[in-house]
N, C-alpha and C positions, 0 to 999 in steps of 0.2 A: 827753626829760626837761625839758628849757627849755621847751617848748613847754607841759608840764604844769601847769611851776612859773609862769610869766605866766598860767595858766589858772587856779589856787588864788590870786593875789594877784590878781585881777581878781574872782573871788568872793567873797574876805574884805573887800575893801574896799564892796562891793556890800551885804555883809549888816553889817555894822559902820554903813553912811551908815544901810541901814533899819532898824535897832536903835537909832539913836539920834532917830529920828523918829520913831518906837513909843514910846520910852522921852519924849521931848518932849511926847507927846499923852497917854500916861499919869500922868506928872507935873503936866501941867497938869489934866489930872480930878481926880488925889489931893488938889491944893491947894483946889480949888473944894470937894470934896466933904468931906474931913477937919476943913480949915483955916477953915470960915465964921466961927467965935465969934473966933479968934486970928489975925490975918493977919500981923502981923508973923513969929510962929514960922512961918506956913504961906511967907512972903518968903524968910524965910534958909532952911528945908529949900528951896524952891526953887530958890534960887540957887546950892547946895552940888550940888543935882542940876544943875541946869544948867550948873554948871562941869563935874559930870562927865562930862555930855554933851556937851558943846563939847570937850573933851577927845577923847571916842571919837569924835565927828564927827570931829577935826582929824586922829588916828590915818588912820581912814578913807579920809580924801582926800587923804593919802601915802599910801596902799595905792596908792588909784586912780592918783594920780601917777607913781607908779614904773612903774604895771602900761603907763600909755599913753607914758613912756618909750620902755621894753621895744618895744612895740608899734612906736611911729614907727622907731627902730632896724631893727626887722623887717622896718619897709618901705623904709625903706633900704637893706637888703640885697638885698630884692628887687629892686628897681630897679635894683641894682647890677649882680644877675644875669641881669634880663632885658636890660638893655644888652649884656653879655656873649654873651647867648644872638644878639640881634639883632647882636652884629658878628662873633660866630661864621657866624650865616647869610648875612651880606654877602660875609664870608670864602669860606663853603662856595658862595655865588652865583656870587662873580667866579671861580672856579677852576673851575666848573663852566662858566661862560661860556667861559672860556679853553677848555676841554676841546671846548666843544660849537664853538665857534670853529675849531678845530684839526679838529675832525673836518668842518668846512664845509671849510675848504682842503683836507684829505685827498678829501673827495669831490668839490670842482673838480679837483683835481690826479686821480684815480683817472677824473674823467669826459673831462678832455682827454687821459687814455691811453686811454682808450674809443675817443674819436674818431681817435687816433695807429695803432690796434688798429684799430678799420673803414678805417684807409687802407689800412694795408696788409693789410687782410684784402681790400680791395677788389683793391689789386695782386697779390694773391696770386689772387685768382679770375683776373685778365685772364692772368694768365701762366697758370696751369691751362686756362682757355679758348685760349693759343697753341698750349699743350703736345698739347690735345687735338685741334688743327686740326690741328697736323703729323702726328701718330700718324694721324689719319685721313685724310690725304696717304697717311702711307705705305702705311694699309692697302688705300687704295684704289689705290697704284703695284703692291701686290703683287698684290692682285686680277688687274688689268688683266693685271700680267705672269705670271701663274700662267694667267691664257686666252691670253697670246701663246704660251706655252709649249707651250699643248694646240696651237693651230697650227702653232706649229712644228714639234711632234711628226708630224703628222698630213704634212708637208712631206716628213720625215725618212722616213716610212712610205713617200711616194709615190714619192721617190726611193730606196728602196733597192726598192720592187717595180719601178721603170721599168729600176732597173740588172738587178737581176736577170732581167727581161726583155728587154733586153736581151743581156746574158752568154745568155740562151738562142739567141736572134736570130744572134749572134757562133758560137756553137759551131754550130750550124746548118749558117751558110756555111761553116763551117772540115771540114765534114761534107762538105760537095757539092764543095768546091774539094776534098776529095784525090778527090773520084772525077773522075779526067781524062776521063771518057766523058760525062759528064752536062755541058749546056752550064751556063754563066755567067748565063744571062739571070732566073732565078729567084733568083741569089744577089745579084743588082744589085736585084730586086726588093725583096727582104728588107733590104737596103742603105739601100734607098730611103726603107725604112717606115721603119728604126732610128732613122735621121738626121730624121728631123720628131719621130718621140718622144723623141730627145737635146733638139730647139728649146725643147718644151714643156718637159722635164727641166728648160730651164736658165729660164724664165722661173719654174718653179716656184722652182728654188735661190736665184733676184733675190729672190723676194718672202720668202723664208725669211730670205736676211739684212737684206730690209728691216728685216723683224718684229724679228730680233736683236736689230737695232741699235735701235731703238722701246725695246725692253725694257732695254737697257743704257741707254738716255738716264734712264730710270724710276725704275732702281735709283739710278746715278748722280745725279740731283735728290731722291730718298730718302736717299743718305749725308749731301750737304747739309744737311737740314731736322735731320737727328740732332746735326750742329754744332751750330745754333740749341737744338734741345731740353738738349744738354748744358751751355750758358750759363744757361737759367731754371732748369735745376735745382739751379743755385750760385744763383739768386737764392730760389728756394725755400728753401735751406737756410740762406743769410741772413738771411732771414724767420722763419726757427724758430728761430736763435740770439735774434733780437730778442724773439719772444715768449718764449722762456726763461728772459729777464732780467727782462720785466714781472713776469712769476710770482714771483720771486725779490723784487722788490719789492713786491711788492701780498704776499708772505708775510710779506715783513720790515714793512710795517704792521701787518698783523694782529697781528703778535705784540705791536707795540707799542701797541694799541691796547687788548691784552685783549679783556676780554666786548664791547667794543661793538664788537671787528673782526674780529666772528665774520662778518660780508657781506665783509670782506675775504679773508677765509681760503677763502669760497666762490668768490671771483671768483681765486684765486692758484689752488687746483685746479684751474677749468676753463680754466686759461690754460696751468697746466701741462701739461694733459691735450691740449690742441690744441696745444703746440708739442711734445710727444713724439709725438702721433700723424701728425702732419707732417713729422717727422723719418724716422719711421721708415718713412711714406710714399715719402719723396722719395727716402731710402735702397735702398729696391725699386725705384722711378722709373730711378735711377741703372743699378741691377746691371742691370735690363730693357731698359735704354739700350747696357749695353756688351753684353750678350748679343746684341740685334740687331743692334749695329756689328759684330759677328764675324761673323753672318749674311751681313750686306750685304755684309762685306769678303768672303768665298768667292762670293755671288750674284756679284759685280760679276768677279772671277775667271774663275768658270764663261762670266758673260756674256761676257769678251774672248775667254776661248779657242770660244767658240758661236762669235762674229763671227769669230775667225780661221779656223774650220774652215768657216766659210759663203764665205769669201775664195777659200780653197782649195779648195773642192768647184767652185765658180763655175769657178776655172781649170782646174779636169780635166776638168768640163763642155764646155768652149769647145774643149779640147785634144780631148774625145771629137767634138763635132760636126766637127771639121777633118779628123779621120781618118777620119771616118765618110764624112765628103766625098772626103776621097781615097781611101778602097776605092771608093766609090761610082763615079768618076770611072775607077780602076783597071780595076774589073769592064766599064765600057763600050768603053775603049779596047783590051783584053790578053782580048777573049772566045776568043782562040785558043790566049794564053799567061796561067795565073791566078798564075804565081808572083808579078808583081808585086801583086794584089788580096788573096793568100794573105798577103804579111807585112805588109799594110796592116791586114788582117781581124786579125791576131794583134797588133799593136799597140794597136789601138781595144780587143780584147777584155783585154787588161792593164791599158788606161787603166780599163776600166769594173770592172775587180777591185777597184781603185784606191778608187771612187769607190763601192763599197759597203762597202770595210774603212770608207772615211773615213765613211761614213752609221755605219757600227755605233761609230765611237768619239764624234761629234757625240751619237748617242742616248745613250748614258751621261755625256756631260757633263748633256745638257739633266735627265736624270731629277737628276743630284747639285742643277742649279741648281734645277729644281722642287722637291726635301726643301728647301734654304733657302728659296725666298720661301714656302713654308706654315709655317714656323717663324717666318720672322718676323710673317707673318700672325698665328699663332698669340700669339706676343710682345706684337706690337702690341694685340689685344685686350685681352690679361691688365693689359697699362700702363695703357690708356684703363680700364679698373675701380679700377686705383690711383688715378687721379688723380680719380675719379669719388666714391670715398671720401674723399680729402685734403677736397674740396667739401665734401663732406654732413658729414663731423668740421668742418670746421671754420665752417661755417651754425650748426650747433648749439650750440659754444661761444659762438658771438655771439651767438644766441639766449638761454643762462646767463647769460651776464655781463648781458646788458640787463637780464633779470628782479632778479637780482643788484644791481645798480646803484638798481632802483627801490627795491626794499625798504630799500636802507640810505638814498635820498630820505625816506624815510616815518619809518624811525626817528630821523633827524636832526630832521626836521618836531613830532614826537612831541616829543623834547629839547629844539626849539627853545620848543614851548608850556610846558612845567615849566617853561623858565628864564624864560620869562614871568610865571608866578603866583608864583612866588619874586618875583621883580622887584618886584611889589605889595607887598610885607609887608616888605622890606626897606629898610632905610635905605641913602643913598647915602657910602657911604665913601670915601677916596681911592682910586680905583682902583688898585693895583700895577703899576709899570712893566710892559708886557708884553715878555719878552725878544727881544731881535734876532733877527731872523730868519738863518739861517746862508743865507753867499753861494750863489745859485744855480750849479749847474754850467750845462752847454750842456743838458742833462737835465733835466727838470721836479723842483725838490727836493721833499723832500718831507717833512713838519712831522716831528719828531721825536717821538712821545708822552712823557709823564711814568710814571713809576713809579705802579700803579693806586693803592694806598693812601697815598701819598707826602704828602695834604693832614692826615691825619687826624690827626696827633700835634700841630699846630699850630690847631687849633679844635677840640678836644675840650670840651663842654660840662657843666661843672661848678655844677648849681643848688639852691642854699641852700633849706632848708625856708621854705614861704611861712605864713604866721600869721594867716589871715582866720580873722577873729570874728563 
């Protein structure tokens, strides 16, 4: 309506100046043309008109005058409001600045937890990489001892057929010595033979508890290494607590960031996501740890009592060739009387009873200690697939977060050009104190955001109708 009414007083005084300039060239025709004979009457009608033209002229240019008033006013207020709008934009600049500032420290601070994250993602490989060396220690002690075993067995076999062969040998002579008519000389024979297959017996029985004892050093250097593996798996899960907390941070930016920490909110899931999966990695790491320490603890068992019974066979062995020596000895001095060869032959034949009960309870320990080292064999591999996943989860979170990191490089980059073309069109105002930064902990801090809408209520732009003509 203002706008209208300076629009009608800018026309009326328009047509009022050129109506009285119309009327000035008309009046000066009327006098030339009427007025020739009388000039005096045609002076005064003219003058009466020309007053009241000078009149309507004078109206006129107070029209105008007021109208371009109006107008200057009009442009005063524009000016007024483009100043306004320009320190509006200075305003909406520097807090944009700040923001896009804020989110630069956010993203130095979010890239040296990158590199904090590749340290100890590196540590966490190297320990995965010890975890995995031991585990294939052990699986290669079990191997080894799971073949010492089949020899062993195969020792176990040869000594209960030498006894059992024996025991035959034994009953034999105990056959010939009751018949008192038949001589001696084929039971010293048979004597003869026993006693070199007891020699062999016992160099077999040496090398059986070598082997044992081989196997027990195996298992024994395998309980060791499961020490060591049960320390990195506390360092492992130190490692997952740590990344649990980045996540926790990097969500508590996002949040404070809003829409522009939507890259944060992606890099807070895949950090979450690799310290739960690490967890629960390590977690199975753990239980697969004590499963095969219960293992080793019965293997290393089974393996004392193998080596004790290999101790013991050894000396019924030695105890068998002595006796075997002394029927031997018996049968050539007493070929007229065999009673003393007869309770020598009955004693050797009890040792060698002896020494196939002990072979048949030797073979049931060895088969109990062969089910454990295939268990933990078995163990062993199922671990080294855990820890072969912890790997490849967590290659790939690092893999995320990089791409993750870049993107929000780019969007920062992007913000950082707007806050540049702003920069051009705006005036420089005092800049606003930037607030203190709050004291760092031992912890990288990290910038606080603002409330997203928080600027708006204090530069809202309020602009006056503008009045170009």
């Amino acid at each position: 309506m203002k706008l209208n009414n300076m629009k009608n007083n800018k026309a009326a005084g328009l047509c009022i100046i050129a109506g009285t300039i119309i009327l000035m060239a008309l009046l000066s025709a009327f006098q030339i043309f009427l007025f020739k004979g009388d000039e005096e009457a045609g002076t005064a009608m003219l003058l009466r008109l020309s007053a009241v033209n000078w009149i309507l002229a004078a109206g006129g240019m107070t029209l105008l005058f007021l109208w371009a008033a109006k107008f200057l006013n009009s442009l005063k207020s524009s000016k007024d409001a483009l100043e306004k709008n320009q320190a509006s934009l200075a305003q909406f600049y520097q807090i944009l600045k700040a923001h896009s500032d804020r989110s630069a420290e956010a993203t130095e601070l979010l890239r040296n937890e990158g590199i904090e994250r590749e340290a100890e993602a590196a540590h966490l490989r190297e320990v995965l990489d010890l975890v995995t060396g031991q585990f294939s220690e052990i699986e290669g002690a079990s191997v080894q001892a799971i073949g010492a075993i089949d020899l062993i067995e195969n020792y176990f076999s040869s000594l209960r057929d030498a006894a059992a062969e024996q025991e035959r040998f034994i009953a034999n002579a105990e056959n010939r010595l009751d018949k008192a008519a038949e001589p001696t000389g084929s039971v010293s024979f048979n004597i003869s033979e026993t006693e070199g297959k007891a020699g062999s017996l016992k160099k077999e029985a040496a090398m059986g508890e070598e082997q044992s004892h081989s196997v027990h050093e195996l298992i024994k250097g395998a309980s060791e290494n499961l020490e060591k593996i049960t320390e990195m798996t506390g360092a492992i899960n130190q490692i997952s607590e740590q990344t649990n907390i980045l996540s926790m941070n990097a969500a508590i930016e996002s949040a404070h960031a809003g829409s522009a920490g939507a890259g944060f909110a992606v890099v807070a899931k895949e950090i979450k996501k690799l310290a739960g999966s690490t967890k629960e990695n390590a977690k199975n790491i753990q239980d697969a740890i004590k499963a095969v320490t219960r293992q080793i603890a019965e293997a290393l068992k089974a393996s004392e009592l193998s080596s004790g019974s290999f101790g013991s066979l050894s000396k019924e062995i030695q105890n068998l060739a002595e006796s075997l020596n002394t029927v031997h000895e018996s049968a050539q001095k007493n070929r007229e009387s065999p009673s003393a060869a007869e309770s020598a032959i009955l004693e050797s034949a009890s040792i060698i009873r002896k020494i196939h009960d002990n072979s048949a309870d030797m073979m049931a320990n060895q088969q109990s200690f062969r089910s454990a080292l295939e268990q933990i064999h078995a163990l062993s591999g199922k671990t080294r697939a855990e820890i072969k996943e912890i790997r490849t989860g967590t290659q790939d979170a690092l893999e995320n977060i990089a791409k993750t990191q870049d993107r929000i490089r780019e969007t920062l980059a992007e913000a950082g050009k707007l806050g540049e073309g702003l920069a051009l069109g705006a005036p420089s105002p005092a800049v606003p104190a930037k607030p203190a930064a709050p004291a760092k902990p031992p912890a990288p801090a990290r910038p606080s955001f603002e409330a997203d809408n928080s600027w708006r209520k204090d530069v809202a732009v309020k602009s006056p109708p503008l009045t170009i003509w």
